[in-house]
TIDREN-417712 format. One record per residue: z, y, x of N, C-alpha, C in turn; residue number from 0; residue in three letters. Coordinates in Angstrom, 2 decimals. Atoms other than C-alpha are relative to their C-alpha. Example, Ala and Ser with C-alpha at 12.3 -4.5 7.8 and 13.67 -1.06 7.14 Angstrom:
! TIDREN-417712
@n.up:0.00 n.north:-1.19 n.east:0.89 ca.up:7.80 ca.north:-4.50 ca.east:12.30 c.up:0.00 c.north:1.20 c.east:0.90 n:0 res:ALA
@n.up:-0.06 n.north:-1.19 n.east:-0.82 ca.up:7.14 ca.north:-1.06 ca.east:13.67 c.up:0.73 c.north:1.09 c.east:-0.77 n:1 res:SER
***
This chain:
! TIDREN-417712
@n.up:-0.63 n.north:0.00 n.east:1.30 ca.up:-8.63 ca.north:9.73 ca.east:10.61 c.up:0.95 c.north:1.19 c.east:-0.07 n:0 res:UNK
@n.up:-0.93 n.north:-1.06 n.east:0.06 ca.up:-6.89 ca.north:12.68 ca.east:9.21 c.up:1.38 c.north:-0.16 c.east:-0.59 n:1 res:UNK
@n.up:-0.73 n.north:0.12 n.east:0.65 ca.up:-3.42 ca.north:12.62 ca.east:8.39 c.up:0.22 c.north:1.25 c.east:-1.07 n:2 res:UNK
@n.up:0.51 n.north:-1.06 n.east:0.67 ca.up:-3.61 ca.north:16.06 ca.east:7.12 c.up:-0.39 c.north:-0.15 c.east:-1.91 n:3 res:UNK
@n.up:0.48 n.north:0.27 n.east:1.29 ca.up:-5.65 ca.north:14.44 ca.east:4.26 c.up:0.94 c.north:-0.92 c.east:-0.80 n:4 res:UNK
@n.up:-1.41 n.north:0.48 n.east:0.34 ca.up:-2.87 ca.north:12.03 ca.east:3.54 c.up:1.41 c.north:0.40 c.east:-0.57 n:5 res:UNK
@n.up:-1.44 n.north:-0.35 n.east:-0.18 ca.up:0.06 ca.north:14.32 ca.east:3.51 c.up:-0.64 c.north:0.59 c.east:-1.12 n:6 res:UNK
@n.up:0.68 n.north:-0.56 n.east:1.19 ca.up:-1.85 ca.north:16.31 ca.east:0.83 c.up:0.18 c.north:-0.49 c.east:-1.39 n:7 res:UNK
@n.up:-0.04 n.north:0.98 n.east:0.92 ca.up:-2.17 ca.north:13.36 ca.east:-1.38 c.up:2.16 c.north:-0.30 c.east:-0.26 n:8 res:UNK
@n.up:-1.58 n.north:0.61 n.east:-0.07 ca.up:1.52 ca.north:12.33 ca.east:-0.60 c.up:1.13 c.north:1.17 c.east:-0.45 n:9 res:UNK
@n.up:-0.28 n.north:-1.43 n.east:0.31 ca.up:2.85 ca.north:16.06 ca.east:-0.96 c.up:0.08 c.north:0.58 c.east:-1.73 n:10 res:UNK
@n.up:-0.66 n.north:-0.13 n.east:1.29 ca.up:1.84 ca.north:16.02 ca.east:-4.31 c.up:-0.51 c.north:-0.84 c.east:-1.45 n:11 res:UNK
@n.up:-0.52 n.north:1.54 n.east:0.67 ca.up:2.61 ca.north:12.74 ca.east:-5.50 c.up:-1.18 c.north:-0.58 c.east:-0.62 n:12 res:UNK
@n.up:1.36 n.north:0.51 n.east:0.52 ca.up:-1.43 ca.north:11.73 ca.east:-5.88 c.up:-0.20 c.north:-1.14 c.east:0.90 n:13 res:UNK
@n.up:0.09 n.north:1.28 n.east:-1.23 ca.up:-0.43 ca.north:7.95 ca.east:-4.74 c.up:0.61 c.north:-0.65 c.east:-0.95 n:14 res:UNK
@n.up:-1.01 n.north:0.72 n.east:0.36 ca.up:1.18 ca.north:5.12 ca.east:-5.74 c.up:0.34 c.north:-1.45 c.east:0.62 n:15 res:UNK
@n.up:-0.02 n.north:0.63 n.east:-1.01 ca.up:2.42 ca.north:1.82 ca.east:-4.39 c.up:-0.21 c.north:-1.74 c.east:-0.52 n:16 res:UNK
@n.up:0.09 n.north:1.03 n.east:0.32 ca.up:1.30 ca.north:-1.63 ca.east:-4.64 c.up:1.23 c.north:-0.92 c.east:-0.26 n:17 res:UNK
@n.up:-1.02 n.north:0.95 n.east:0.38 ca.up:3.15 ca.north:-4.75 ca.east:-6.31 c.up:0.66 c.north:-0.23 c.east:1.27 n:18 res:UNK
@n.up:-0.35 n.north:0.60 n.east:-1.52 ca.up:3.75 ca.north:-6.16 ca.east:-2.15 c.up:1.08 c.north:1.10 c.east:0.05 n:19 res:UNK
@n.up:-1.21 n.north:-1.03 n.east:-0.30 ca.up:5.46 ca.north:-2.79 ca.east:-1.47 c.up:1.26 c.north:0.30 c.east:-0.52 n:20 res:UNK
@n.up:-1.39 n.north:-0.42 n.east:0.75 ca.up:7.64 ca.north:-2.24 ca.east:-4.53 c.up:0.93 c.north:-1.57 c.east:0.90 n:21 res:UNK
@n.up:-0.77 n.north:0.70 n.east:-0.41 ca.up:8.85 ca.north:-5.71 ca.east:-3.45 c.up:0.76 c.north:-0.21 c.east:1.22 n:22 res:UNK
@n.up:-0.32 n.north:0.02 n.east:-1.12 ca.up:9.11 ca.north:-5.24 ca.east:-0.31 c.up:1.61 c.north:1.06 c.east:-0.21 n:23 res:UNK
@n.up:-1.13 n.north:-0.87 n.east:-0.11 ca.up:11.04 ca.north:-1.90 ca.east:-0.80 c.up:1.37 c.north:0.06 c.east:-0.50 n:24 res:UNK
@n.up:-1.01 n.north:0.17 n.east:0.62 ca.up:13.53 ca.north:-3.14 ca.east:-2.86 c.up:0.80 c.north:-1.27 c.east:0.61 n:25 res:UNK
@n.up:-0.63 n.north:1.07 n.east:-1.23 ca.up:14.37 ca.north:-6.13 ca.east:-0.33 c.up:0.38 c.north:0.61 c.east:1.32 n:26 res:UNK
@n.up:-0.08 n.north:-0.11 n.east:-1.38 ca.up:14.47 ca.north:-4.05 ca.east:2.56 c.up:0.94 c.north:1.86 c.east:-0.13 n:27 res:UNK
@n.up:-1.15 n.north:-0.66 n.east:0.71 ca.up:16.52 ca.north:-0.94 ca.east:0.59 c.up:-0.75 c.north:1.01 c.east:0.39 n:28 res:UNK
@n.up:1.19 n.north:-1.38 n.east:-0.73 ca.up:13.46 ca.north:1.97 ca.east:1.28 c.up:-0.34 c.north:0.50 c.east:-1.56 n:29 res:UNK
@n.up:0.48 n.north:-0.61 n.east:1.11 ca.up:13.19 ca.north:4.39 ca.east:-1.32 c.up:-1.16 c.north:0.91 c.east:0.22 n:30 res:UNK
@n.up:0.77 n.north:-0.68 n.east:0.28 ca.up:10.41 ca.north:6.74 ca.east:-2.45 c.up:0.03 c.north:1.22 c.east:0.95 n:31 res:UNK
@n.up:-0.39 n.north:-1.40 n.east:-0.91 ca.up:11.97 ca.north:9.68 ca.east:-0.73 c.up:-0.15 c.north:-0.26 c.east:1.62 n:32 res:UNK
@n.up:0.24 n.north:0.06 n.east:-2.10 ca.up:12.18 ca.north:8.06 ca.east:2.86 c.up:-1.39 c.north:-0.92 c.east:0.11 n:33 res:UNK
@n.up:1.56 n.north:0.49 n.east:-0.69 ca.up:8.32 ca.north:6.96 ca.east:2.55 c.up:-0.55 c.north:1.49 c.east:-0.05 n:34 res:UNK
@n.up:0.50 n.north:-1.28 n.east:0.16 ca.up:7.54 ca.north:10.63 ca.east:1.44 c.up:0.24 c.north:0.36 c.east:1.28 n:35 res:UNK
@n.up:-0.61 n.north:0.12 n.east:-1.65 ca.up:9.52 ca.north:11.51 ca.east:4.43 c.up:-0.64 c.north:-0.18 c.east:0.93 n:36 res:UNK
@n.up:0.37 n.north:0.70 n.east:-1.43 ca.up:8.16 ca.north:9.30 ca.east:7.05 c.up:-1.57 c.north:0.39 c.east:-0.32 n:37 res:UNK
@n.up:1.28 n.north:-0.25 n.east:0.14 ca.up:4.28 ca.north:10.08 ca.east:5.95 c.up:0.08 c.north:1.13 c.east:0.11 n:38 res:UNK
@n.up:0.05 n.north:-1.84 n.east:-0.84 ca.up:4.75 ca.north:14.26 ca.east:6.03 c.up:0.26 c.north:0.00 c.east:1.38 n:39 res:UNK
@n.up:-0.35 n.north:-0.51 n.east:-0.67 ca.up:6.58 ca.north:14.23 ca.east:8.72 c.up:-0.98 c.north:-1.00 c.east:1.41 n:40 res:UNK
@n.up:0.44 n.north:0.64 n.east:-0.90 ca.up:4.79 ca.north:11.12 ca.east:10.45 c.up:-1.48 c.north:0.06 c.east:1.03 n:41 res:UNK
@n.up:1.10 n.north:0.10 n.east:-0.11 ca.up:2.04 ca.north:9.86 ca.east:12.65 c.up:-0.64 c.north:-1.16 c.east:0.09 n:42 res:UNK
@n.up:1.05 n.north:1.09 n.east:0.25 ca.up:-1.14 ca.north:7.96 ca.east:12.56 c.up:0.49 c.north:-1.38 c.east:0.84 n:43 res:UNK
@n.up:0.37 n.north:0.81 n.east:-1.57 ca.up:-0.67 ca.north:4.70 ca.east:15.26 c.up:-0.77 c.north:-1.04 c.east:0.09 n:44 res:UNK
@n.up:1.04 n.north:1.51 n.east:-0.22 ca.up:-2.80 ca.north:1.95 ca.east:14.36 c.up:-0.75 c.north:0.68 c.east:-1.27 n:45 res:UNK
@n.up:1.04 n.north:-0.36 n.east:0.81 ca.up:-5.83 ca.north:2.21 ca.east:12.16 c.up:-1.06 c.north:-1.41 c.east:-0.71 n:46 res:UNK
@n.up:0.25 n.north:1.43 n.east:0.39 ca.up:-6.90 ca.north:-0.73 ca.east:10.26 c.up:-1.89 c.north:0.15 c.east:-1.08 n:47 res:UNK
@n.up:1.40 n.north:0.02 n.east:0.50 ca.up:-10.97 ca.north:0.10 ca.east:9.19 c.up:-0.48 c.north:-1.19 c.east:-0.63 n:48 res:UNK
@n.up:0.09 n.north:1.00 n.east:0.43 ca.up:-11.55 ca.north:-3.09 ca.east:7.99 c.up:0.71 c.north:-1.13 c.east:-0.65 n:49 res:UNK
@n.up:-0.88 n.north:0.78 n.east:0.89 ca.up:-8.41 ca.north:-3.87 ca.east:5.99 c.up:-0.77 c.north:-0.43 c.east:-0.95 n:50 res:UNK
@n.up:0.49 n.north:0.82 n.east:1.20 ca.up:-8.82 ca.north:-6.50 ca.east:2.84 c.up:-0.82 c.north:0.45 c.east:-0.75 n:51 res:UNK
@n.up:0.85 n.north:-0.53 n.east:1.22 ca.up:-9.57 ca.north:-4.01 ca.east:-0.03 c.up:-0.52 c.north:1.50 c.east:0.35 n:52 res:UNK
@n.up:0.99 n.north:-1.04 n.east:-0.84 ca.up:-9.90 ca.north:-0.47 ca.east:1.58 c.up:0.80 c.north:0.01 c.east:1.28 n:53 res:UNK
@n.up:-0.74 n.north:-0.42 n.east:-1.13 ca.up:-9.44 ca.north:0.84 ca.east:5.14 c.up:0.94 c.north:1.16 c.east:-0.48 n:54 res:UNK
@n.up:-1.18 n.north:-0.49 n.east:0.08 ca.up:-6.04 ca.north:1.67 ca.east:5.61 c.up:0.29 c.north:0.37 c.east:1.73 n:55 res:UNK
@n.up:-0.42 n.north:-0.65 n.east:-1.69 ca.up:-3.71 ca.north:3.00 ca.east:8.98 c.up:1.67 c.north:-0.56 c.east:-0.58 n:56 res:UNK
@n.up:-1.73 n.north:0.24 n.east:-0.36 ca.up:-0.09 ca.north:2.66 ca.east:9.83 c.up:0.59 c.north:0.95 c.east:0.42 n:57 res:UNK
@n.up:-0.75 n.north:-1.78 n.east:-0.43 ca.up:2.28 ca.north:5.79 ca.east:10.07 c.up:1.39 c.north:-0.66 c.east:0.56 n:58 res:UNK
@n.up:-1.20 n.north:-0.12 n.east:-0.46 ca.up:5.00 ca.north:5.86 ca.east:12.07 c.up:0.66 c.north:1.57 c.east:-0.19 n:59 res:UNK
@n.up:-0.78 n.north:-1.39 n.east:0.13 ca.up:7.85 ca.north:8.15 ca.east:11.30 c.up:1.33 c.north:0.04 c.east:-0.52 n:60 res:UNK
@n.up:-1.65 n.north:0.29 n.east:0.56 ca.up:11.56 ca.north:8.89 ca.east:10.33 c.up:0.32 c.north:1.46 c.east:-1.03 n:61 res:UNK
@n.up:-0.61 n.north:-0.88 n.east:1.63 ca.up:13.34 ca.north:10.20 ca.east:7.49 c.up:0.30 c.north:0.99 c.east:0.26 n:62 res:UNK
@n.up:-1.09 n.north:-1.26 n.east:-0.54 ca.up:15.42 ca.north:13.06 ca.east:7.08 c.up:1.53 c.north:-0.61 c.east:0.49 n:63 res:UNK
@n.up:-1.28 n.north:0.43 n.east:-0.23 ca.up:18.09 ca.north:11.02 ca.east:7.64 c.up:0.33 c.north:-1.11 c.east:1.67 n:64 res:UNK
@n.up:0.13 n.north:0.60 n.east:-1.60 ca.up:17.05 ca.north:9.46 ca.east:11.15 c.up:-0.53 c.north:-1.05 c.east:0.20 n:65 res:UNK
@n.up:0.00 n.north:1.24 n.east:-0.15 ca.up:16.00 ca.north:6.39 ca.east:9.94 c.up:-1.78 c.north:-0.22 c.east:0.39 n:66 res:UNK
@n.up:1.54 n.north:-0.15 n.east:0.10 ca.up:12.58 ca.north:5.14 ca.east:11.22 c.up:-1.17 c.north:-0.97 c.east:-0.75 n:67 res:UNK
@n.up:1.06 n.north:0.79 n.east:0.88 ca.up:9.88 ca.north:3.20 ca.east:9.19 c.up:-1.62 c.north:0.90 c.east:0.63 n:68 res:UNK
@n.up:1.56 n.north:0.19 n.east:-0.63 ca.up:6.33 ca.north:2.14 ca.east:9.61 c.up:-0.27 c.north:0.01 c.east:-1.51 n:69 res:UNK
@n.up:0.93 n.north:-0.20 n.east:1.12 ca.up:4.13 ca.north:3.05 ca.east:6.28 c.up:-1.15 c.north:-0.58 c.east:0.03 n:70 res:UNK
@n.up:1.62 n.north:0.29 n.east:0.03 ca.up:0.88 ca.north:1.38 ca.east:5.82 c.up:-0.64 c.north:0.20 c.east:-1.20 n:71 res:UNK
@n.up:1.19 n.north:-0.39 n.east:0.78 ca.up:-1.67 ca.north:2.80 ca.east:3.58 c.up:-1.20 c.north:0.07 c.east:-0.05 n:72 res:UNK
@n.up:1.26 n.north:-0.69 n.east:-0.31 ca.up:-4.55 ca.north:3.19 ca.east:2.06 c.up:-0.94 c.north:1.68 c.east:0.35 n:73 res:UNK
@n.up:0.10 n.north:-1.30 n.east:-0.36 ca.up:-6.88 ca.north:6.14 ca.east:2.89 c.up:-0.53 c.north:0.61 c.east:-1.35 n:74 res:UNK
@n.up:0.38 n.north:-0.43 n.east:1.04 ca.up:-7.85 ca.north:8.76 ca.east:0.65 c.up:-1.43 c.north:-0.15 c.east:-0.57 n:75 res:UNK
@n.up:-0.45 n.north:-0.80 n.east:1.46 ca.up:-9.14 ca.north:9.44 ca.east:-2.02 c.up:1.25 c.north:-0.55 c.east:-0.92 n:76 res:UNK
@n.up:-1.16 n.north:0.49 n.east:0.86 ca.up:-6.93 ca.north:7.04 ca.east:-3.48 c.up:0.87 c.north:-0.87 c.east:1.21 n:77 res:UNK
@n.up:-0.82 n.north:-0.20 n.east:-0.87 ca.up:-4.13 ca.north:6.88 ca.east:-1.19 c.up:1.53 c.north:-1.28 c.east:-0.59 n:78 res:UNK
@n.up:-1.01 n.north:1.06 n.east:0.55 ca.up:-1.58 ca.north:3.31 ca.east:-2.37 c.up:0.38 c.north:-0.28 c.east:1.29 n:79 res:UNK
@n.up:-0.98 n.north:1.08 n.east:-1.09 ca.up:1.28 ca.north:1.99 ca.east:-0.07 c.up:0.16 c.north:-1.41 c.east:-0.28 n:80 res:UNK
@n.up:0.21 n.north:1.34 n.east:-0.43 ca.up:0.63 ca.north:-1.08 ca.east:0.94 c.up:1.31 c.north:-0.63 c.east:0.07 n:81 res:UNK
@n.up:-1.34 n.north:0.68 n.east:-0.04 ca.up:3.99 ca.north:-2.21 ca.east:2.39 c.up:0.51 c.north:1.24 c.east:0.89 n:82 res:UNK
@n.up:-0.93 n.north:-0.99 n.east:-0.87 ca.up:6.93 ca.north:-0.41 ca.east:4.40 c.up:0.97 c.north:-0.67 c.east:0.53 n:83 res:UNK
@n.up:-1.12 n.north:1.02 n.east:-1.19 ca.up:9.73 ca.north:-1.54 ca.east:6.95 c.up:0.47 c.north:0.64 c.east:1.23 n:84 res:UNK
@n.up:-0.78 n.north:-0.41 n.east:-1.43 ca.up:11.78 ca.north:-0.91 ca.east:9.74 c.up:-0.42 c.north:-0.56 c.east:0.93 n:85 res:UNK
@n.up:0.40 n.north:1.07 n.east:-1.21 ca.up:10.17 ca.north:-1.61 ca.east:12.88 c.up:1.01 c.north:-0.57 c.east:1.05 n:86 res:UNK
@n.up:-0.77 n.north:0.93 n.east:-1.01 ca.up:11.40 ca.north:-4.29 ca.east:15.31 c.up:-0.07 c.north:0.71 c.east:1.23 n:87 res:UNK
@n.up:0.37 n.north:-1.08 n.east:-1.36 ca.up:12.05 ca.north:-2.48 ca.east:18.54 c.up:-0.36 c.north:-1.19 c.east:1.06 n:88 res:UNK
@n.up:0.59 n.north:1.06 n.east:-0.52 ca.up:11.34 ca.north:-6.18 ca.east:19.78 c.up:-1.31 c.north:-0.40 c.east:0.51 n:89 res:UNK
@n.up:1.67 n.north:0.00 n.east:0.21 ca.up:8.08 ca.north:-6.03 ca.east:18.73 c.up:-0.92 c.north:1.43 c.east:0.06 n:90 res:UNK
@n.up:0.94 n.north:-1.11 n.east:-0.11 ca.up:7.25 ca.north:-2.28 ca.east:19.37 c.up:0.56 c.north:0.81 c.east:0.99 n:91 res:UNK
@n.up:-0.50 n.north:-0.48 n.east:-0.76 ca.up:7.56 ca.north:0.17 ca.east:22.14 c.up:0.08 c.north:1.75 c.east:-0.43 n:92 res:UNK
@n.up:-0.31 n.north:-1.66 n.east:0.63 ca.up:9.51 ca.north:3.67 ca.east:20.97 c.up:-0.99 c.north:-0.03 c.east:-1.37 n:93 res:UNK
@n.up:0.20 n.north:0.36 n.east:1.32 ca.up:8.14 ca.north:2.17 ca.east:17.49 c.up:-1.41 c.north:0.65 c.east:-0.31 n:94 res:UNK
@n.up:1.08 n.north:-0.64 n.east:0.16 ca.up:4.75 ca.north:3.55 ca.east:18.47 c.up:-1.33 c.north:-1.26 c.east:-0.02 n:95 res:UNK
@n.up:0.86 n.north:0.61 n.east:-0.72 ca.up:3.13 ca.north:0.85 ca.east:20.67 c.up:0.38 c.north:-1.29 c.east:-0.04 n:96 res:UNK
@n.up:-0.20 n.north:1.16 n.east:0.44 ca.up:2.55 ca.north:-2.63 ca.east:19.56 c.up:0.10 c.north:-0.85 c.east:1.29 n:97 res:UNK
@n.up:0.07 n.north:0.88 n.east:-0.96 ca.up:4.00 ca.north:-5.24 ca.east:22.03 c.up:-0.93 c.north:-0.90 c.east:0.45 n:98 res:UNK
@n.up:0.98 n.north:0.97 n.east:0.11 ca.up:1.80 ca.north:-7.53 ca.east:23.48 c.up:0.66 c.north:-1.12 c.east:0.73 n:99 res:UNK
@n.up:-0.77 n.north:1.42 n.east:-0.28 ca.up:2.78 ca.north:-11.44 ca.east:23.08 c.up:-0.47 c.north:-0.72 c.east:1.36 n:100 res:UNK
@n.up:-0.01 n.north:0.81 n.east:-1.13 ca.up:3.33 ca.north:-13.58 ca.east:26.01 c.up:-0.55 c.north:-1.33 c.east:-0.17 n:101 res:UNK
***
C-alpha cells in the first residue's frame, strides 16, 4: 500500500471524514489540522484489506505539535477518515506495534 498515494489525496484536501470520526474527534479534542499532520508526515502500520465498506490501513504519526495519533482510513481513490485517537501506550509498543493480549 502506498502512502504516497494518500498524502496526495490528503495534501490537497480530496477526503473527507465519516459521521464515527467527526464524533469521535470532537470527544477526543483532534482537529483537522493534527489528522492532516499525522497522515503527511505519518506511517502505514496495520493494513486492514478486508475492512466493512472499503479496504482501509492505520497511520501512525504526530503532529506538529508532538502529539501522536493513529488515523484510520480509507484507501484511495476516495480516501474518508474513518476514526482517530491517541494511542494507548498500554496497548501499543512505541505506538507502532500492537500488543498482544495475555
Amino acid at each position: 500500500m502506498e502512502i504516497e498515494r494518500i498524502r496526495v489525496k490528503i495534501g490537497s484536501g480530496e477526503y473527507h471524514f465519516s459521521d464515527h470520526a467527526v464524533k469521535r474527534m470532537i470527544k477526543r479534542s483532534i482537529d483537522r489540522v493534527e489528522i492532516e499532520d499525522t497522515v503527511l508526515a505519518g506511517e502505514i502500520i496495520e493494513e486492514y484489506p478486508d475492512d466493512k465498506y472499503f479496504p482501509s490501513c492505520l497511520i501512525y504519526g504526530r503532529t506538529k505539535s508532538g502529539r501522536h495519533l493513529h488515523v484510520q482510513l480509507s484507501l484511495p481513490p476516495t480516501v474518508v477518515i474513518i476514526t482517530a485517537y491517541d494511542p494507548d501506550e498500554t496497548e501499543w509498543i512505541d505506538y507502532r506495534i500492537r500488543r498482544k493480549k495475555e
